[in-house]
ROSE-4610 file (N, C-alpha, C; in Angstrom, 1 decimal, always signed):
// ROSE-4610
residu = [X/X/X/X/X/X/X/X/X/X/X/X/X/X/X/X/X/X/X/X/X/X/X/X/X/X/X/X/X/X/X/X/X/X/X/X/X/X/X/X/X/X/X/X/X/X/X/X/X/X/X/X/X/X/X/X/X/X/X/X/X/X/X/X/X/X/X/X/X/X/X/X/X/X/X/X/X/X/X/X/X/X/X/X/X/X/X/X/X/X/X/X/X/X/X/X/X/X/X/X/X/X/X/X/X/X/X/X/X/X/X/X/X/X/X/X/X/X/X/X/X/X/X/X/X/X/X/X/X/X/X/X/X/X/X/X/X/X/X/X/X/X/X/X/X/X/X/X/X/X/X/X/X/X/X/X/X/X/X/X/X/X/X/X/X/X/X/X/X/X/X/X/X/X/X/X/X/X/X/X/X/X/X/X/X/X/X/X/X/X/X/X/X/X/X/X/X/X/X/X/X/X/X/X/X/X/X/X/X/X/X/X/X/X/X/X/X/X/X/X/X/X/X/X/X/X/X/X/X/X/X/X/X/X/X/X/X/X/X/X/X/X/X/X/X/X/X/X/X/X/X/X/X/X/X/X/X/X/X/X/X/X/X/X/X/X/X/X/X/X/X/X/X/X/X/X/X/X/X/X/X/X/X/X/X/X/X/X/X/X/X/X/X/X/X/X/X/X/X/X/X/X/X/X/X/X/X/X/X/X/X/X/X/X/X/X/X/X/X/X/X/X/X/X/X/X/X/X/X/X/X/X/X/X/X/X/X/X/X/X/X/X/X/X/X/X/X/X/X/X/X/X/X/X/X/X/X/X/X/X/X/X/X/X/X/X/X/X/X/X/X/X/X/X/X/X/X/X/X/X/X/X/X/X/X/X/X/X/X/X/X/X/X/X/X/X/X/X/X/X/X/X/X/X/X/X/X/X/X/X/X/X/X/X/X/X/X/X/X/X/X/X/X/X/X/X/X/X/X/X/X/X/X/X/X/X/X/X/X/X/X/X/X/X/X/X/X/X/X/X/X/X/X/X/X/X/X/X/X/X/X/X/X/X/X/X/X/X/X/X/X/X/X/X/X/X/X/X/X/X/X/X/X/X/X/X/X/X/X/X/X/X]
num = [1/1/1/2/2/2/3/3/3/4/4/4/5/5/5/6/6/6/7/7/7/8/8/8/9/9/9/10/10/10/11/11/11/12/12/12/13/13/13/14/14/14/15/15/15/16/16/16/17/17/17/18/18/18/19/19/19/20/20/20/21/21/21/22/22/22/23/23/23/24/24/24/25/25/25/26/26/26/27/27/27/28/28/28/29/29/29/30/30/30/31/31/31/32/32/32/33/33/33/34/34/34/35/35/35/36/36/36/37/37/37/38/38/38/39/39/39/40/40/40/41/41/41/42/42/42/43/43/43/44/44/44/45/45/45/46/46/46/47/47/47/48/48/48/49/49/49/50/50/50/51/51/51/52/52/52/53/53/53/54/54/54/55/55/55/56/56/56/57/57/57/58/58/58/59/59/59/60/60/60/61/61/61/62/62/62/63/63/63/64/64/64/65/65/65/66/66/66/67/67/67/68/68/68/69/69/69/70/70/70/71/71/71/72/72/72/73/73/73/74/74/74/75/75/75/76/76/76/77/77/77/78/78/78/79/79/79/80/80/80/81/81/81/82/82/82/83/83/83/84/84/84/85/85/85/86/86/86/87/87/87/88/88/88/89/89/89/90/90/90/91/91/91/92/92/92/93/93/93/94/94/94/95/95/95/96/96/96/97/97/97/98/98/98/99/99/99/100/100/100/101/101/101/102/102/102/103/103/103/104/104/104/105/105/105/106/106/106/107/107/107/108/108/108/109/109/109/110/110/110/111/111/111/112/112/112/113/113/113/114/114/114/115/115/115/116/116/116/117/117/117/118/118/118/119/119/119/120/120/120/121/121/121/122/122/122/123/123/123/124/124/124/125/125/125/126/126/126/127/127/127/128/128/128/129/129/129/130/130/130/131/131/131/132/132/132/133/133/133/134/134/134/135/135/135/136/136/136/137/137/137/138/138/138/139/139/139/140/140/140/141/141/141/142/142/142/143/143/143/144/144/144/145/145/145/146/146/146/147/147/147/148/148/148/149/149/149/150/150/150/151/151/151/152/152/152/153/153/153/154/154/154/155/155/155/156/156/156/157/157/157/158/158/158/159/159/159/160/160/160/161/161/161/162/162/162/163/163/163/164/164/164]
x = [-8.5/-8.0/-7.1/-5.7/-5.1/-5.2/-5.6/-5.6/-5.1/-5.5/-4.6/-3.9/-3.1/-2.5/-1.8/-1.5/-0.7/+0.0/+1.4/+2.5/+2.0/+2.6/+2.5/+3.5/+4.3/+5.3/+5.4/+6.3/+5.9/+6.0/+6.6/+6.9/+5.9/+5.2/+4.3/+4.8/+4.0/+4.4/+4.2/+5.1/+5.0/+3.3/+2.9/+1.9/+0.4/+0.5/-0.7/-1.3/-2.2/-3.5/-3.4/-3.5/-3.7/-5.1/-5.9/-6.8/-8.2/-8.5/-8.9/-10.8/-10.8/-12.0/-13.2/-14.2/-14.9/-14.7/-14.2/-14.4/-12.8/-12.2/-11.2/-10.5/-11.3/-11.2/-12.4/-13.3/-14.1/-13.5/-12.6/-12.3/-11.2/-10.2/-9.7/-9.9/-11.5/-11.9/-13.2/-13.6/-14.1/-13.7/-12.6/-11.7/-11.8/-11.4/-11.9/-12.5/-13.7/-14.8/-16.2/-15.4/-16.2/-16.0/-16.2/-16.3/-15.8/-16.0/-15.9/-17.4/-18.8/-19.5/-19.3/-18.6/-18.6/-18.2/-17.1/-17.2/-18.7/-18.9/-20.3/-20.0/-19.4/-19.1/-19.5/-21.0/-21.2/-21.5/-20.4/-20.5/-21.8/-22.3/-24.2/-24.2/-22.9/-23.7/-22.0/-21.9/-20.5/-21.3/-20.4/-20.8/-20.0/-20.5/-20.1/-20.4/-19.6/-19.5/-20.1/-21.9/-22.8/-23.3/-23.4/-24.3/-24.4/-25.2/-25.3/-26.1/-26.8/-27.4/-27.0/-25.7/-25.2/-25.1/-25.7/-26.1/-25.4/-24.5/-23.9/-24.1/-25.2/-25.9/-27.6/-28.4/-29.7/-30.8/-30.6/-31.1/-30.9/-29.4/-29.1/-28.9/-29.1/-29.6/-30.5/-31.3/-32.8/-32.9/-32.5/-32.5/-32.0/-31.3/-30.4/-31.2/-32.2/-33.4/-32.5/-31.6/-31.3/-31.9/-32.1/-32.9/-32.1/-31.6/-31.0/-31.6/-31.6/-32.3/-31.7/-32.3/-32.5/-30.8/-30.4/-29.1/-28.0/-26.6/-25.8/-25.1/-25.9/-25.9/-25.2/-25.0/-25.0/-23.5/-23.2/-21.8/-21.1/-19.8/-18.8/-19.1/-19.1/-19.0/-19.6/-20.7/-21.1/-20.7/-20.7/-20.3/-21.2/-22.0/-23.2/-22.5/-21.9/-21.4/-22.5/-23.0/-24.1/-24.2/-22.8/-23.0/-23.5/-22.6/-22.4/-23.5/-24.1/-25.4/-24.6/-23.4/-23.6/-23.1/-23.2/-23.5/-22.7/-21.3/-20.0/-20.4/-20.1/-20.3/-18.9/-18.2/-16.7/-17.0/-15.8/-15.5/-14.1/-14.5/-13.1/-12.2/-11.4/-11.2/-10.8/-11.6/-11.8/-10.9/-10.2/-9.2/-9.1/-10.7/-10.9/-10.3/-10.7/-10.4/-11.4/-11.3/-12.9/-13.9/-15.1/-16.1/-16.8/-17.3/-17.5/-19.1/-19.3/-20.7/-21.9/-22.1/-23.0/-23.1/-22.5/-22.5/-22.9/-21.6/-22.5/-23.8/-24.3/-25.9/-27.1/-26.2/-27.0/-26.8/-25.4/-25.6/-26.3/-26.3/-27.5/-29.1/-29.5/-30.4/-30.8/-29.7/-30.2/-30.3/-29.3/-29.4/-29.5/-29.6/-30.8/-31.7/-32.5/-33.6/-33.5/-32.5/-31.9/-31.7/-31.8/-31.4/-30.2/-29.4/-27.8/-27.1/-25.9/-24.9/-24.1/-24.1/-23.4/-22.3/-21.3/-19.7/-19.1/-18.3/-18.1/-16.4/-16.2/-14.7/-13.8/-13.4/-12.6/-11.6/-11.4/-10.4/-9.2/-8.1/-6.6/-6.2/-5.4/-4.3/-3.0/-2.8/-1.1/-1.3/+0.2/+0.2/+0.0/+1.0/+1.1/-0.4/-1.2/-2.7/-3.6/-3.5/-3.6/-3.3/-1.7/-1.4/-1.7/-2.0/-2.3/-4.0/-4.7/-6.1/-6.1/-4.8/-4.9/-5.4/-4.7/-5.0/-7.1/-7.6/-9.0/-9.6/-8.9/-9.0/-9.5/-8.1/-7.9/-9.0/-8.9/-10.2/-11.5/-12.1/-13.2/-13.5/-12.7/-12.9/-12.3/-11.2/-10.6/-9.8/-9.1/-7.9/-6.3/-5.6/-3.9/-3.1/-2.7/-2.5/-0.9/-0.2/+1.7/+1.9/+2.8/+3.8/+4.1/+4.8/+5.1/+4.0/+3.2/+2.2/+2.9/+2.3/+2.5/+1.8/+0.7/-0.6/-1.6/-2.9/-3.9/-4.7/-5.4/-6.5/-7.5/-8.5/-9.6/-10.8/-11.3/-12.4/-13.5/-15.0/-16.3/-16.6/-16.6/-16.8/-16.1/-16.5/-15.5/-15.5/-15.4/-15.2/-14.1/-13.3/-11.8/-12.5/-12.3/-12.2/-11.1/-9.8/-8.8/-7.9/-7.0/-5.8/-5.5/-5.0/-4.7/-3.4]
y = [+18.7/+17.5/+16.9/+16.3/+15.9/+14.4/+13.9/+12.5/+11.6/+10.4/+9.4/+8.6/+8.1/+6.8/+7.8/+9.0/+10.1/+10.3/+10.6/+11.5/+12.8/+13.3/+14.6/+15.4/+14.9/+15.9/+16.8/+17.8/+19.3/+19.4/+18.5/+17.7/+17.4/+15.8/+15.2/+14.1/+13.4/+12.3/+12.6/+12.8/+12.8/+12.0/+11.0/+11.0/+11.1/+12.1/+12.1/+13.4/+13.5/+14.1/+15.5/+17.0/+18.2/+18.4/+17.5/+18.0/+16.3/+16.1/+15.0/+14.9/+13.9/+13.6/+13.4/+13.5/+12.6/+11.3/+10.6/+9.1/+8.8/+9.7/+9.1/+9.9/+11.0/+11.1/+10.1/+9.8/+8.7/+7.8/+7.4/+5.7/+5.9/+7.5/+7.6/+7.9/+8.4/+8.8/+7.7/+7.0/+5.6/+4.7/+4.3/+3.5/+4.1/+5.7/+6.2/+6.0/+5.5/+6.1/+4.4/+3.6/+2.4/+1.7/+1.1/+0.3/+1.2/+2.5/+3.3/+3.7/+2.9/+2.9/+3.0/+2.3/+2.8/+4.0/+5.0/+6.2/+7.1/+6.5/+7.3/+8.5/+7.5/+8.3/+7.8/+7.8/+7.1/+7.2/+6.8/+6.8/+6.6/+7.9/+8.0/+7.7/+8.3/+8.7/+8.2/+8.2/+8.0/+8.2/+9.5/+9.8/+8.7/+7.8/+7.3/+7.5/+8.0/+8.5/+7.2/+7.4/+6.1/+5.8/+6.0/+5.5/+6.8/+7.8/+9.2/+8.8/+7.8/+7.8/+6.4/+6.3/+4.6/+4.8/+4.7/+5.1/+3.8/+4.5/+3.1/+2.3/+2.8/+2.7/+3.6/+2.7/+3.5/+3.7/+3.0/+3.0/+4.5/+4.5/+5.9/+6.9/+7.0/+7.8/+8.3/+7.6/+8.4/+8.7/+8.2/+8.4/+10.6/+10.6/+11.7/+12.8/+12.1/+13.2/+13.8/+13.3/+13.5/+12.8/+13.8/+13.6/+14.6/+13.4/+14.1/+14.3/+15.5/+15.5/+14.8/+14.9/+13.7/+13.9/+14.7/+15.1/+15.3/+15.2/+15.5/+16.3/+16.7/+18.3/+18.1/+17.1/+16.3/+17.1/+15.9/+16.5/+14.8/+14.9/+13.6/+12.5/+12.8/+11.8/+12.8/+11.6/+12.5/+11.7/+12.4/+11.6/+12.6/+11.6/+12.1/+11.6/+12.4/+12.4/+12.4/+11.0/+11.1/+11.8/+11.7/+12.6/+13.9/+14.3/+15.8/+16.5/+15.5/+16.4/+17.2/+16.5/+17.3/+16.2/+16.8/+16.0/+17.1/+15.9/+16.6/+16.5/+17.7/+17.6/+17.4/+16.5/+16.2/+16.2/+17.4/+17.5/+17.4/+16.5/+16.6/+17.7/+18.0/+20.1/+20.1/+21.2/+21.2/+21.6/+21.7/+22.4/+23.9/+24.7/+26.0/+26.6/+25.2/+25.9/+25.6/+25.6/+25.7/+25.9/+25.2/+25.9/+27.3/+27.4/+28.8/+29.1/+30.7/+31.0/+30.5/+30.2/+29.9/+28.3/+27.4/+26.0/+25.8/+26.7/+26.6/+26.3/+27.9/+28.0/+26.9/+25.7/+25.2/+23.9/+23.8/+22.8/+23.0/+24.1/+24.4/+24.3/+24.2/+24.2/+23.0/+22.0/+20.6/+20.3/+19.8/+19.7/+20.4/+21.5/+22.2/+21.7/+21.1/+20.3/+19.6/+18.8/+17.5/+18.1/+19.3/+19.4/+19.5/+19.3/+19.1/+20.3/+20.8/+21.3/+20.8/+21.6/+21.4/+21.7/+20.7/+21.2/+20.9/+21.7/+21.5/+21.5/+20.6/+19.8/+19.6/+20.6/+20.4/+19.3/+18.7/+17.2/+17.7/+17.7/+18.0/+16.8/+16.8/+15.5/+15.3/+17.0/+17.2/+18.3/+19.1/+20.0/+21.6/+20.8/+21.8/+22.1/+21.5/+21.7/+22.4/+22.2/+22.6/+24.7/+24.3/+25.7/+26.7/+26.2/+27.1/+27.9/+26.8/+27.6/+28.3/+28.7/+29.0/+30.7/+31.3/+32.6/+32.6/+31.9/+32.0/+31.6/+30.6/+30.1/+31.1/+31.7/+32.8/+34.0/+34.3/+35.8/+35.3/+34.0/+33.2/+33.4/+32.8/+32.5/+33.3/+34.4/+35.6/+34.9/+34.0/+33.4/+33.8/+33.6/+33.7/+32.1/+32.2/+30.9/+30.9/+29.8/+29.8/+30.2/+30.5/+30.2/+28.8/+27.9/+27.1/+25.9/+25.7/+25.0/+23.5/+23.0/+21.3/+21.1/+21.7/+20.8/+22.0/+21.6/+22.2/+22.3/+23.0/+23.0/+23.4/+22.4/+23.4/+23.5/+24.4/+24.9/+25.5/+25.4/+25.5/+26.3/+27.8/+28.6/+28.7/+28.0/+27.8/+26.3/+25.4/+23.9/+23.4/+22.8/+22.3/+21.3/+20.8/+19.7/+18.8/+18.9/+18.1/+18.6/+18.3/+18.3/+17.6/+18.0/+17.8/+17.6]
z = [-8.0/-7.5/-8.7/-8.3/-9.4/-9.7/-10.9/-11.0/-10.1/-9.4/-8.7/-9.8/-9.7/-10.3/-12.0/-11.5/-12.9/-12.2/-13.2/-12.8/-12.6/-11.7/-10.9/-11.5/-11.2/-11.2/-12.7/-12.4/-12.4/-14.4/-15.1/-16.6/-16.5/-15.6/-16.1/-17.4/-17.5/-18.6/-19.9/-21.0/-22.3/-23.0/-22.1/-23.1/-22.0/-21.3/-20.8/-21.8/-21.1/-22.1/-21.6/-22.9/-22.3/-21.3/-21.4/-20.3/-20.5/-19.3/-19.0/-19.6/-20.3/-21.2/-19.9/-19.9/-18.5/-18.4/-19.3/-19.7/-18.7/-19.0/-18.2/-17.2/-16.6/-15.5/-14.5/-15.1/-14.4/-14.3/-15.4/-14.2/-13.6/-13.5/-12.5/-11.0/-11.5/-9.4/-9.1/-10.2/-10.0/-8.8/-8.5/-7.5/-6.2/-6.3/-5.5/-4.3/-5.3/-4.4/-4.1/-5.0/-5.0/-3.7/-2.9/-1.7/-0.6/-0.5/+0.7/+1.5/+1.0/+1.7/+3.3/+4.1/+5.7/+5.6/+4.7/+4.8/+4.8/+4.6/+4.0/+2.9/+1.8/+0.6/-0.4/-1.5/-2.5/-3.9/-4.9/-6.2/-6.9/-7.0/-7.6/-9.0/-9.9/-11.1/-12.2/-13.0/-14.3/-15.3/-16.0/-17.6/-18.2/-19.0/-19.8/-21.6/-22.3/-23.8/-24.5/-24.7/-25.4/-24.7/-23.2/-22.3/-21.4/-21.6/-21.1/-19.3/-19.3/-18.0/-17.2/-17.0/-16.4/-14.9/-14.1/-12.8/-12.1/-11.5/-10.9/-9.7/-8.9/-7.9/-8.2/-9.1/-9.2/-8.3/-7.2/-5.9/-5.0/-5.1/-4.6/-5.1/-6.4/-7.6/-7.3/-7.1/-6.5/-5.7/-4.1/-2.8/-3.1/-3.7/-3.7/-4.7/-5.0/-6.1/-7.4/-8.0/-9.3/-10.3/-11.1/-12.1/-13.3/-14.3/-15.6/-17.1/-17.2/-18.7/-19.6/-20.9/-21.9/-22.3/-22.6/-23.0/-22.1/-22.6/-21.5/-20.8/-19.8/-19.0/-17.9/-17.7/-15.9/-15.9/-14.4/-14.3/-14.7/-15.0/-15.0/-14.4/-13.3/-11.9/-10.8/-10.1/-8.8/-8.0/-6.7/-5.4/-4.2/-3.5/-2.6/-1.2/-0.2/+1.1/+2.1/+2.8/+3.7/+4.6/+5.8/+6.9/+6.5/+5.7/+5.5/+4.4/+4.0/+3.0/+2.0/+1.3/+0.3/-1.2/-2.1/-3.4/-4.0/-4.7/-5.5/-6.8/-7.4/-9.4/-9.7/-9.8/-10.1/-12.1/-12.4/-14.0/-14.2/-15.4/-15.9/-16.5/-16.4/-16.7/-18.1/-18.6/-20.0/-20.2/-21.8/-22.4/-21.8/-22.1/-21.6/-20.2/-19.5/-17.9/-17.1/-15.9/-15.2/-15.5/-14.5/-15.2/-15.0/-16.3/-16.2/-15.4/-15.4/-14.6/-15.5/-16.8/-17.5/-16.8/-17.2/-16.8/-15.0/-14.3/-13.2/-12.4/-13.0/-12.7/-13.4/-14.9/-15.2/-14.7/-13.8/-12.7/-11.7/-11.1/-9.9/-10.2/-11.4/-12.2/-12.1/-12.3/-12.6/-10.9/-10.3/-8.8/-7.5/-7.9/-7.1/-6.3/-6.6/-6.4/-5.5/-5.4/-4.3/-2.9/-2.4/-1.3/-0.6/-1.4/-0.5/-1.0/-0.9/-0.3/-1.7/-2.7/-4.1/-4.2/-4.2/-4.6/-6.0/-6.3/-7.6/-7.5/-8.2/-8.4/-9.7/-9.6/-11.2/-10.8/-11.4/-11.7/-13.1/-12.6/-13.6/-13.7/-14.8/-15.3/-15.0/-14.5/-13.6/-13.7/-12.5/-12.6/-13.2/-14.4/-15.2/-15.9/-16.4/-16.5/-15.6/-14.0/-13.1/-13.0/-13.3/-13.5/-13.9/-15.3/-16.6/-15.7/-15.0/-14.7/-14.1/-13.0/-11.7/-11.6/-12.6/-13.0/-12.5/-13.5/-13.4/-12.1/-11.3/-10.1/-8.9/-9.2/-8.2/-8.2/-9.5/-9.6/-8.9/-9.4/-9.3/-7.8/-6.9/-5.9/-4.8/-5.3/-4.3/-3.2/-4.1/-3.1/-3.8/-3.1/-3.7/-3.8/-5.0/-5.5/-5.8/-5.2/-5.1/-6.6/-6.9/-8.5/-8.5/-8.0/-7.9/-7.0/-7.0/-6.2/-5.7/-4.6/-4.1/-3.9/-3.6/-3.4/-3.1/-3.0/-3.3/-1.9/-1.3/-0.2/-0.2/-0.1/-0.9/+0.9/+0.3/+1.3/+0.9/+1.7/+1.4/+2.2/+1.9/+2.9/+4.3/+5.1/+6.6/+6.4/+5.7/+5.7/+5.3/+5.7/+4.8/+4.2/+3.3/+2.6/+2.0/+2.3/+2.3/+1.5/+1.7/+0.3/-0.7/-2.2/-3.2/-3.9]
């Protein structure tokens, strides 16, 4: 997903960031996701850098059986989708690239547990960031990815999940 409220385009802005901190891709998908309750879409969790456990909703923090160790393992930003049962690990994308199969498994590790339908969400700063992963993207997941991309579609096995 590419940041809302960034330049896109294919430059991008001289002073955005080679790759998005959690701190600020959270309060870019923060807005998001805050007062879209009738969707039945809700902001569970925000890493905040000095405040490792700021639960932004701790009521439904629990309803959703997360539980984070002492240290910061979690993901960025969660988002827990009622209809649909499932619970998003939204990251901010590291310098490296995606995440890798070690991290993974120690997200399924932590939320496992909860019962839902785990999606994992890399979050870009623009395209060209976006780009550079795409190589890894593709192996990862056995899809074919444009040279020139416009937008992104992602899918969960047989589920669309929207565009990017």
């Amino acid at each position: 997903m590419f940041a809302r409220g960034v330049d896109h385009s294919e430059g991008g802005s001289s002073q955005l960031p080679r790759h998005l901190t959690p701190s600020q891709m959270a309060k870019l998908a923060a807005p998001m996701f805050s007062g879209v309750e009738s969707k039945r879409h809700y902001a569970v969790y925000w890493l905040r850098r000095g405040r490792p456990h700021d639960a932004i909703d701790a009521a439904m923090f629990g309803f959703v059986r997360v539980k984070l160790p002492s240290r910061d393992k979690g993901s960025d930003f969660i988002v827990w989708r009622e209809g649909e049962g499932q619970l998003y690990l939204m990251e901010a994308c590291p310098s490296y690239g995606l995440v890798d199969l070690t991290s993974k498994h120690g997200l399924v590790n932590l939320f496992g547990c909860c019962g839902f339908d785990l999606i994992h969400q890399p979050h870009f700063p623009n395209r060209r960031a976006t780009h550079n992963c795409f190589g890894d993207f593709a192996w990862e997941t056995e899809t074919w990815c444009a040279d020139a991309l416009s937008h992104m579609f992602l899918f969960d096995g047989e589920y669309y999940m929207g565009s990017y």
